[in-house]
VOGU-3710 file (C-alpha; in Angstrom, 3 decimals, decimal comma):
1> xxxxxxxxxx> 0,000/0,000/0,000  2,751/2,603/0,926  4,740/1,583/-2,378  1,293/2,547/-4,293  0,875/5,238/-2,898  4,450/6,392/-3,266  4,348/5,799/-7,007  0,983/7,812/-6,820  2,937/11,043/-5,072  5,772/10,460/-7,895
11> xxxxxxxxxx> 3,265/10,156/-10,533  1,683/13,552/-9,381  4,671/15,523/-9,055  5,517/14,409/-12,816  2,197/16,243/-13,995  2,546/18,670/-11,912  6,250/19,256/-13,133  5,046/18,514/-17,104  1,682/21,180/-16,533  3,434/23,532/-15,736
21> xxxxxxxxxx> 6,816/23,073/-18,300  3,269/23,666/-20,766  2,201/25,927/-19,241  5,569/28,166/-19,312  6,319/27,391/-22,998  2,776/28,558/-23,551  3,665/31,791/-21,636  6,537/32,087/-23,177  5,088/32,138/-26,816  2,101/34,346/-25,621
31> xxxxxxxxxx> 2,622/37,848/-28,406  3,234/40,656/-26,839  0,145/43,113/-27,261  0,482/46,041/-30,076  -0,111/49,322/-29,001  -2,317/51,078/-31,263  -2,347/53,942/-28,795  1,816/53,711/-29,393  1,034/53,814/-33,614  -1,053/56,899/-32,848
41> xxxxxxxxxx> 0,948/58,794/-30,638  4,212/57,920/-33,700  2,212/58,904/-36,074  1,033/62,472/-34,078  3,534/63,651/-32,809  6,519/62,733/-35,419  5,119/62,603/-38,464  1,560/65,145/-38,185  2,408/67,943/-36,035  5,872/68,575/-37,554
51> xxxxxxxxxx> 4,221/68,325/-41,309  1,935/70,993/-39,737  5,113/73,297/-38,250  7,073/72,803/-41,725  3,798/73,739/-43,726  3,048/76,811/-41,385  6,417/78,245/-41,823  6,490/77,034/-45,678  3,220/79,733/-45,956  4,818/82,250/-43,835
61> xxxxxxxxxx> 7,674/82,176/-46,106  5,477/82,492/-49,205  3,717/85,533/-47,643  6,802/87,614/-46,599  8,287/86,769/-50,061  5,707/87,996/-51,895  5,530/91,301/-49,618  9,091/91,592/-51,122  7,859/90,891/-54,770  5,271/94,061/-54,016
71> xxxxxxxxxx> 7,411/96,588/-52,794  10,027/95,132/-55,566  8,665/93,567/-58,665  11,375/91,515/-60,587  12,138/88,607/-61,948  14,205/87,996/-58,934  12,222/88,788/-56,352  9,256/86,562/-58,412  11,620/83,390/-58,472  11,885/83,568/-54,953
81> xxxxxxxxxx> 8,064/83,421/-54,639  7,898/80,723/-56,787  10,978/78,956/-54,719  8,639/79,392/-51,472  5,103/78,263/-53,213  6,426/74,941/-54,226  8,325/74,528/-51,432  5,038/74,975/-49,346  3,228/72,461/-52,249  5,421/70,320/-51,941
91> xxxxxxxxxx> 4,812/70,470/-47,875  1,181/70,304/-48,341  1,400/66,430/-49,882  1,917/64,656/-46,581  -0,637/67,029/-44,621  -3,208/66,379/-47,033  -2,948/62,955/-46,076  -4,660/63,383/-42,750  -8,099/65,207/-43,636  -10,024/64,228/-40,538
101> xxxxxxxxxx> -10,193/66,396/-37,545  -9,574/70,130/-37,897  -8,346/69,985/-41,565  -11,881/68,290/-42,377  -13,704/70,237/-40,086  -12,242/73,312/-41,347  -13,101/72,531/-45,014  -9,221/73,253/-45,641  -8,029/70,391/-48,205  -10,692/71,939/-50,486
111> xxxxxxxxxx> -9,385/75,578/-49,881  -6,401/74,936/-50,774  -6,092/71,700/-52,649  -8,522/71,896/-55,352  -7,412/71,855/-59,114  -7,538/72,709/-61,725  -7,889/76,058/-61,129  -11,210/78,330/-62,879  -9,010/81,071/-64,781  -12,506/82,668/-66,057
121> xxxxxxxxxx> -13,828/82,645/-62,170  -10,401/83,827/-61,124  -10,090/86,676/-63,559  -13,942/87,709/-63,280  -12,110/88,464/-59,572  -9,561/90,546/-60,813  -11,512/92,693/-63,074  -14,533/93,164/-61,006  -12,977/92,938/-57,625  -15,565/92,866/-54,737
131> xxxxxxxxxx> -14,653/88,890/-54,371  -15,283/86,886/-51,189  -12,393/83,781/-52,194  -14,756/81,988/-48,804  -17,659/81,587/-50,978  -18,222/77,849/-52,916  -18,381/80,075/-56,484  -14,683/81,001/-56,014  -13,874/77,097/-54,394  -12,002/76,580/-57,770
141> xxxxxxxxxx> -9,967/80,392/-57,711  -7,785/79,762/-55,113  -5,230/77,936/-53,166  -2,155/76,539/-54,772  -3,853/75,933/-58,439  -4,573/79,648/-58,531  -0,741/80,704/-57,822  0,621/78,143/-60,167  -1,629/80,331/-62,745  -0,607/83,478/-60,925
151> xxxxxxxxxx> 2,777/82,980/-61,243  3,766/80,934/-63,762  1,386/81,950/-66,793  2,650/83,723/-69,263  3,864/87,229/-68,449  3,227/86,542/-65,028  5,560/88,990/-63,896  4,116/91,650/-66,652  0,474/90,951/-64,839  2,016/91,460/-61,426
161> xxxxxxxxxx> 3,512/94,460/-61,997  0,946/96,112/-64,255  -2,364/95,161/-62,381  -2,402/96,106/-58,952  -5,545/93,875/-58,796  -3,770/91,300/-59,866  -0,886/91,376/-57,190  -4,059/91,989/-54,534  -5,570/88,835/-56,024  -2,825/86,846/-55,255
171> xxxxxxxxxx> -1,857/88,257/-52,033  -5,365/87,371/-50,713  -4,949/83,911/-52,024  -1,818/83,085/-50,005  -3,062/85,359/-46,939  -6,470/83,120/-46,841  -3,941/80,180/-47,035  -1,535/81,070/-44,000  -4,619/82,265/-41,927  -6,856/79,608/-42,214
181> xxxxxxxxxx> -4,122/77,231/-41,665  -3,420/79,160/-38,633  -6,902/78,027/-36,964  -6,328/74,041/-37,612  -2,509/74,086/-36,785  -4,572/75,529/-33,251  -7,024/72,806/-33,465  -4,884/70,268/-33,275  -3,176/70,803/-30,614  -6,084/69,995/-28,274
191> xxxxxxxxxx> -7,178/67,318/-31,119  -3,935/65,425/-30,727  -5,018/63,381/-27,248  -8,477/62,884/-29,317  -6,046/61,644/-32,165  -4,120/59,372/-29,931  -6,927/58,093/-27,762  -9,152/56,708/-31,167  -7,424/52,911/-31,215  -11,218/51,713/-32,070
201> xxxxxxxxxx> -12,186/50,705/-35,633  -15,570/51,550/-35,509  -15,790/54,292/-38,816  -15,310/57,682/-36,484  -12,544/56,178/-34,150  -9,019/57,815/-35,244  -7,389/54,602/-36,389  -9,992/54,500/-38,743  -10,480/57,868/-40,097  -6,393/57,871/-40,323
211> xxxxxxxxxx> -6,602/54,423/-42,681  -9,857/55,876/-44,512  -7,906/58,785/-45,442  -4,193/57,264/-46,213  -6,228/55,161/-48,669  -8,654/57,652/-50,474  -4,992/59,847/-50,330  -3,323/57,150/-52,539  -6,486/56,748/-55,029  -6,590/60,189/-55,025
221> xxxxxxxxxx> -2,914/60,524/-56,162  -2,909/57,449/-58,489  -6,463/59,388/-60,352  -6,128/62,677/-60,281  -2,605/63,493/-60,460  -1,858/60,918/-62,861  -4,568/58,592/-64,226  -6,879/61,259/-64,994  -4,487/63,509/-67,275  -2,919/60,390/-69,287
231> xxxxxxxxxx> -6,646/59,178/-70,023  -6,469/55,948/-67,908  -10,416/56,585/-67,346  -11,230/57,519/-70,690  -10,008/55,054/-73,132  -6,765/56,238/-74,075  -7,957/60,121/-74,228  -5,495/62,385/-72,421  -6,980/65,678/-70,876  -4,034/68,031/-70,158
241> xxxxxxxxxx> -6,184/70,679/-68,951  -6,543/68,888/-66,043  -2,655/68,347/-64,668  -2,277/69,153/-61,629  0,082/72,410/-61,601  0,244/72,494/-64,985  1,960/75,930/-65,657  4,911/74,985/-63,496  5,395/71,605/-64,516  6,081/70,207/-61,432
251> xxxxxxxxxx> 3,249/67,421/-61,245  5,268/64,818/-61,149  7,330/65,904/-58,390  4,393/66,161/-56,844  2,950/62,659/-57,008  6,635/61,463/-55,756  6,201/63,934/-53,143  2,782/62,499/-52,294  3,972/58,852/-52,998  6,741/59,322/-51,018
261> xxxxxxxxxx> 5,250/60,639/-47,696  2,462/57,713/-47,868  5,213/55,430/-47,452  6,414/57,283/-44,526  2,556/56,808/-43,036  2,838/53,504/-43,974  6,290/52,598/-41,801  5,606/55,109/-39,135  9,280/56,263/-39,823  9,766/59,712/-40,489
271> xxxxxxxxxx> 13,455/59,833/-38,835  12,232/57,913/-36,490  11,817/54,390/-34,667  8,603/54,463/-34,588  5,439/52,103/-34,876  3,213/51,918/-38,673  0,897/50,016/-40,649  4,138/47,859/-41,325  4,759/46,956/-37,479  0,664/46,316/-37,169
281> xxxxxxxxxx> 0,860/43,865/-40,360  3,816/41,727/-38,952  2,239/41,452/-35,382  -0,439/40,181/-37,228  1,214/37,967/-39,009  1,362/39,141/-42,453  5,062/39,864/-43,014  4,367/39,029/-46,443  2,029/41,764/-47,052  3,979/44,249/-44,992
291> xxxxxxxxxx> 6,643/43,708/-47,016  4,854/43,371/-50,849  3,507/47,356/-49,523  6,590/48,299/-48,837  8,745/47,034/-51,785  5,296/48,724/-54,291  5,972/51,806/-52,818  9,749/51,895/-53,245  9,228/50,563/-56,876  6,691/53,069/-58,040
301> xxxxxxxxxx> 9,130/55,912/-56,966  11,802/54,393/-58,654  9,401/54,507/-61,750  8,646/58,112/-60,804  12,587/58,946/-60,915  12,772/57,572/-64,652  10,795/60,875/-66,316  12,882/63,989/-67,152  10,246/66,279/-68,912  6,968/67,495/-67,715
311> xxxxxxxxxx> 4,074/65,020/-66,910  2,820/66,791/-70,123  5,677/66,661/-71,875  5,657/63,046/-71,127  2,326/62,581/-72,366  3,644/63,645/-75,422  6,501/61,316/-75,941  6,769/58,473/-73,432  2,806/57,345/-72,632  3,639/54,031/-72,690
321> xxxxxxxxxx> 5,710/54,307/-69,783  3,494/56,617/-68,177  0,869/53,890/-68,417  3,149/51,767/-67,174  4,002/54,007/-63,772  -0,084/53,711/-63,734  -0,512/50,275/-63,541  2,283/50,051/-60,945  0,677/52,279/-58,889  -2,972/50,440/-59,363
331> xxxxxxxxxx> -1,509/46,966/-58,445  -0,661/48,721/-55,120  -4,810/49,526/-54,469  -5,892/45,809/-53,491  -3,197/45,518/-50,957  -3,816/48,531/-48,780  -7,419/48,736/-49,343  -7,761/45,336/-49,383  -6,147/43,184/-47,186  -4,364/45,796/-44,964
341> xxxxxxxxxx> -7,520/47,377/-44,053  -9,326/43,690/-43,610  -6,360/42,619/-41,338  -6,964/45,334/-39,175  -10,648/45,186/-39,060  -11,392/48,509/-40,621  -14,401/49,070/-43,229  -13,729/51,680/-46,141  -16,053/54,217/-45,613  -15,331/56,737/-47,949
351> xxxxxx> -16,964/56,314/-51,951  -14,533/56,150/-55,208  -15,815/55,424/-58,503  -13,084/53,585/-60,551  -14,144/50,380/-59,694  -10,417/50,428/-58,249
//
């Protein structure tokens, strides 16, 4: 009897001893949580608010420049405008990115963003004066498709420097700019613990508004700056009038611009170690994916890098390859509005029309 129930006290201890070696390798394996809270507060405070402080000071810079350009009008002194307005465009392609909170409740993408531009609505302004640029008739005579017209028509400097209207016009463009960006730069310094606080994917949480919008960014970019113009909608029929910045030429700096900061959204690196969409998709599992985004994005800039001329000029001469840089940049569409979005749980809220 005691030798049974020794071999029953052994026996014990053995399960005892194997439960919980289980039990500790199953602790062991146990994921770590991810911190959407952690991907918030990344994406906030290093890659939002210091878009917002470059593109503040971007404007500024435009606005004192062109105070110079008044009080002396020449080609110098125009160049330096110019230097300062695509310098602020070029700023403007990661912050449109994020059109929830105060820019959407501000109505400022539109203000600002908006193109092509209405040269009859915007010289009707000129020549009548009397204009209020806040109005939805003039939502298509202002912002930064309005200065590319200011200042890089034809003349432009002649206009300037001729029409005092004319240099008032554009003044009041790039002073509605700076001051209306003023008010959501404000905004969002209260919005930011909103921002961070909205790890949810119901459709209004943050996490979802910010993956809404980093998608409908993309499509936007892949349409209008470059699918639109080169006819991809239309059967092969290109429509030049509507390139985005068209008297500058600089569209396709632009879309790398805009291609390029998605990426950064995408990693969560904007010099920085900090959490993305990338991290999220390999602590879910999908390293595969993560990585397919990534490696898109780096090859449709490289595609990007291979035109010299104009996007019109190109449209001209090299359509094939444009159509090319097209496709790349379509192939892209399933996996971030696809499966990135159905990995983390978030429904696309927002309506398109392309059929994607």
């Amino acid at each position: 009897m005691r030798v049974k129930r020794t071999i029953r006290v052994y026996l014990s201890l053995a399960i005892l001893l194997l439960l919980n070696f289980s039990c500790k390798k199953d602790c062991d394996e146990v994921q770590p949580a991810f911190s959407k809270a952690v991907l918030l507060e990344n994406v906030a405070d290093n890659i939002i608010l210091p878009a917002l402080n470059d593109f503040e000071s971007t404007l500024s810079s435009l606005e004192s420049s062109f105070f110079t350009l008044q009080t002396d009008p020449n080609q110098e002194s125009l160049n330096a405008v110019r230097a300062n307005w695509k310098a602020s465009y070029m700023q403007w392609q990661m912050v449109k990115i994020f059109d929830f909170g105060p820019i959407r409740t501000n109505g400022f993408k539109g203000a600002v963003g908006t193109y092509p531009t209405d040269t009859n609505q915007l010289n009707s302004n000129i020549i009548n004066g009397g204009y209020n640029l806040s109005t939805a008739d003039n939502a298509d005579a202002i912002g930064f498709a309005a200065l590319d017209f200011l200042l890089y028509r034809n003349d432009a400097l002649t206009n300037l420097n001729s029409n005092e209207s004319c240099m008032q016009y554009t003044l009041d463009v790039i002073q509605k700019m700076k001051n209306e960006f003023a008010v959501v730069k404000s905004q969002w310094t209260t919005y930011r613990s909103t921002f961070i606080a909205g790890t949810g994917t119901e459709s209004t949480s943050s996490f979802s508004l910010l993956i809404n919008e980093f998608n409908r960014d993309y499509e936007l970019a892949k349409n209008g700056k470059l699918g639109v113009p080169i006819g991809a909608q239309t059967l092969g029929i290109q429509l030049p009038e509507y390139i985005e910045a068209r008297n500058s030429g600089i569209s396709l700096e632009l879309l790398k611009e805009s291609i390029r900061n998605l990426r950064i959204v995408y990693t969560g690196d904007n010099s920085s170690s900090g959490l993305g969409f990338y991290d999220y998709l390999v602590h879910l599992e999908r390293p595969s994916l993560a990585s397919t985004i990534d490696n898109n994005f780096s090859q449709i800039i490289n595609k990007i890098e291979t035109f010299n001329g104009s996007l019109e000029t190109e449209m001209s001469s090299n359509v094939s390859s444009l159509n090319q840089l097209y496709n790349l940049i379509q192939s892209q569409v399933v996996n971030i509005k696809t499966d990135m979005t159905s990995a983390f749980g978030v429904i696309i809220t927002y309506q398109d029309n392309d059929g994607d």
